[in-house]
Each structure stands twice: as structure tokens, then as C-alpha cells.
Residue, then its C-alpha position, 0 to 999 in steps of 0.5 A: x072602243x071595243x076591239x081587244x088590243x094587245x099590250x106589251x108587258x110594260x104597258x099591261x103594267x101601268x094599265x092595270x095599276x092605273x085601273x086599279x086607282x081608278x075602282x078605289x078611288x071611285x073614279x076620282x082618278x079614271x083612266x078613261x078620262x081622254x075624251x074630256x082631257x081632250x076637250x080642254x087640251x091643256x097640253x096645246x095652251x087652248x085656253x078656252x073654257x069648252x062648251x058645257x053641253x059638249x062636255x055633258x055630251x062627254x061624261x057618259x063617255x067617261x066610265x073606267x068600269x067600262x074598261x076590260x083587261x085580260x092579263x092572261x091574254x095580255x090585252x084591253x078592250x074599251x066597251x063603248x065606242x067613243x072612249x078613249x084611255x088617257x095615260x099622260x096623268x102617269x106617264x112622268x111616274x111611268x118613266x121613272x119606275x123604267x128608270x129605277x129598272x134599268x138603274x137596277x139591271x146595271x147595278x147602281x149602288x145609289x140612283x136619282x130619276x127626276x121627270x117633271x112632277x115625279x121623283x124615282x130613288x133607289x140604292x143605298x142612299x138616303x135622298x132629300x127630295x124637295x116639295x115645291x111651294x104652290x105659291x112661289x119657284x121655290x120649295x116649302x120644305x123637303x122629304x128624305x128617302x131612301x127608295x121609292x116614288x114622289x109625285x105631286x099634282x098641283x093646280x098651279x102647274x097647268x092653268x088659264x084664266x078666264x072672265x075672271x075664273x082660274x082653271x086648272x088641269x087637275x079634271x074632275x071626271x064626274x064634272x068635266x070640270x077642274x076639281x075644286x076640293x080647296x087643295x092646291x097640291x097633293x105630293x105623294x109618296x108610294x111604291x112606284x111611280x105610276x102609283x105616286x102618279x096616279x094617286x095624287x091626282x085622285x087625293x086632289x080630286x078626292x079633297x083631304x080626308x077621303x084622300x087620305x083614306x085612299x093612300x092607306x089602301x095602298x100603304x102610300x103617304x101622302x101631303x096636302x097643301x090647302x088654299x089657306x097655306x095649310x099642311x097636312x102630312x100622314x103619320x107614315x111621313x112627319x118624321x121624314x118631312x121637314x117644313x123650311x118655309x114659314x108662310x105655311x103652317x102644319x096642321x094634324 
């Protein structure tokens, strides 16, 4: 917090789009969230519920609005002291947008890049893009491509049980908690990776219809899986996504 830090272009880059997710999802998706993704520490498999008036202690430190880019100058600043940016929910769709550059600089006719939940395409090719089943190792259907980026934020990804409760790692940050918005996984489709990335953590946050709301400021698309093995697919994808597996069913 507080020192002006100077960023490379890259990183400049993938701050500001996720900041920006971050103002038009009201703070479903905050950048500023690594003082409670911390807490829980689903990368090191803690599993351990954290201590609830520790992470009400937390949540002030939690505020995106409290984040401060100056593009001119090229740097960031964190208000407070105490808070922290956490860019590991857009490092996947980071990685593939720098691959998808690179494939383009060496003039690749047709390019595939797949780093864990995210997907980058490119050329002149139309790719099938599976989506994976929530419930299974498998895929319940597929999306067809030419270009562009698909994420998916799913609650069955990283996950611990305890005294009975599942707990993922898809955090509210007004909460501190798992989000609990009856979705199990969103998958979207947007114009580059940090945004596919960081919109569908929000849309999971968010819950269908607001959601969905989100995606169209960004003229991105989107599916939605609820608990009830129910589909939701935006008008932009119908045509592109195809459903092969019959325990779910596509609703409007």
C-alpha cells in the first residue's frame, strides 16, 4: 500500500482490465482481494474454514476503489496500508492472451493455447472448444470458435469439505466467504483472456441474471450451469454451443 509502483506494459495492461471488471461488476470480481484469498490459501490445500472475526477484520481491506493507476505514468498505488492485489483469478487468461501475441508475431496461420481453465484460438481455423461437466471428468457439450478467449470459474475446481459444508474457492469479497449464487460454473467467451478470466469469477459472484447484464457491457458471452444441472447460454453463443450430454438441460 501507498507507494506509486512502476509497471511494465504488460502488467499495466492486465491491472487495468482487471480493475475495470472490477468498477462494472460492483466489486463481484475485486482485484484487491489478496488479503482474504490469503486467509484461505486454497493454493497451499490449507483446508481450514479461517477464523470469521479475522476475516471481518479483512474486508475493509478489500476495496478496489481504493486502487490508483496512472496510465500516463505508468504506475499503481494501493491507498491503504494492508492491501494487496491478487492477479492469480487472471493469470491463466493472461498467459494465453501472451501466447496468441506471440503466435501472431511469428505468423501462425491457425493457433491453439490451453492454460488450465482458460482457452486462447487464433487464425484461420474454426476450433471446438470443449466445456467441462461440473459433476464429472468429462465434457457436457462444446463451443465452436474461430478466435478469441474461454474461461471457466467453477466451484468444483478447488474445494475442501468441512463439518459437513463444501467450500470453494470462488470468494465473495463482500463476504469473505465462498460465493453462493446456486451456480456451479460459468464459462465465458470474450475478447481476451484476462477478460474471459476475470468475468467469470464475477458472473459466478453475480448469480445468472445480473451476470448476464455484466457480459453485455463487454460484448462478451457467456454459460451458466446452476445446482440443478440447468444451462443458460446468451443469445451471442446458442448457435455455437452444442449440449452432448443428457444429465443437463438448456433452458432460456
Amino acid at each position: 500500500g501507498k507507494d506509486w509502483v512502476t509497471l511494465s506494459d504488460e502488467t499495466l495492461n492486465v491491472l487495468t482490465q482487471a480493475q475495470s471488471v472490477s468498477e462494472k461488476s460492483g466489486g463481484a470480481f475485486d482485484v484487491t482481494i489478496a488479503p482474504i484469498s490469503r486467509l484461505w490459501d486454497f493454493d497451499d490445500e490449507l483446508n481450514e474454514v479461517p477464523d470469521s472475526d479475522l476475516i471481518i477484520s479483512l474486508l475493509p481491506y478489500v476495496n478496489y476503489s481504493l486502487l490508483r493507476i496512472d496510465e500516463t505514468e505508468q504506475t499503481a498505488s494501493l491507498k491503504n496500508l494492508g492491501m494487496a492485489v491478487d492477479l492469480g483469478s487472471v493469470g491463466k487468461g493472461a498467459a494465453c492472451d501472451a501466447a496468441v501475441r506471440a503466435y501472431e508475431e511469428a505468423g501462425a496461420k491457425a493457433a491453439i493455447i490451453a492454460v488450465g481453465g482458460s482457452v486462447g484460438v487464433y487464425g484461420e481455423k474454426t476450433w471446438s472448444v470443449a466445456v467441462r461437466d461440473p459433476n464429472g471428468d468429462g465434457s457436457l457439450g462444446s463451443v465452436t470458435l474461430a478466435e478469441g478467449f474461454v474461461s471457466t470459474s467453477g466451484s468444483y475446481e478447488k474445494y475442501f469439505e468441512q463439518d459437513g459444508v463444501l467450500y470453494h474457492h470462488l470468494l465473495d469479497p463482500k463476504t469473505g466467504y465462498p460465493a453462493e449464487s446456486g451456480l456451479v460454473s460459468v464459462t465465458v467467451v470474450a475478447k481476451s483472456g484476462v477478460l474471459s478470466d476475470a468475468l467469470s469469477t464475477a458472473c459466478f459472484v453475480l448469480g445468472r441474471e445480473d451476470g448476464m447484464k455484466l457480459l453485455e457491457e463487454f460484448d462478451a458471452e457467456g454459460i451458466f450451469i446452476n445446482s440443478d444441472n440447468n444451462i443458460t447460454v446468451t443469445d451471442g453463443l446458442k448457435d455455437r454451443f452444442t449440449l452432448t450430454s443428457r444429465d443437463y438441460t438448456l433452458v432460456s
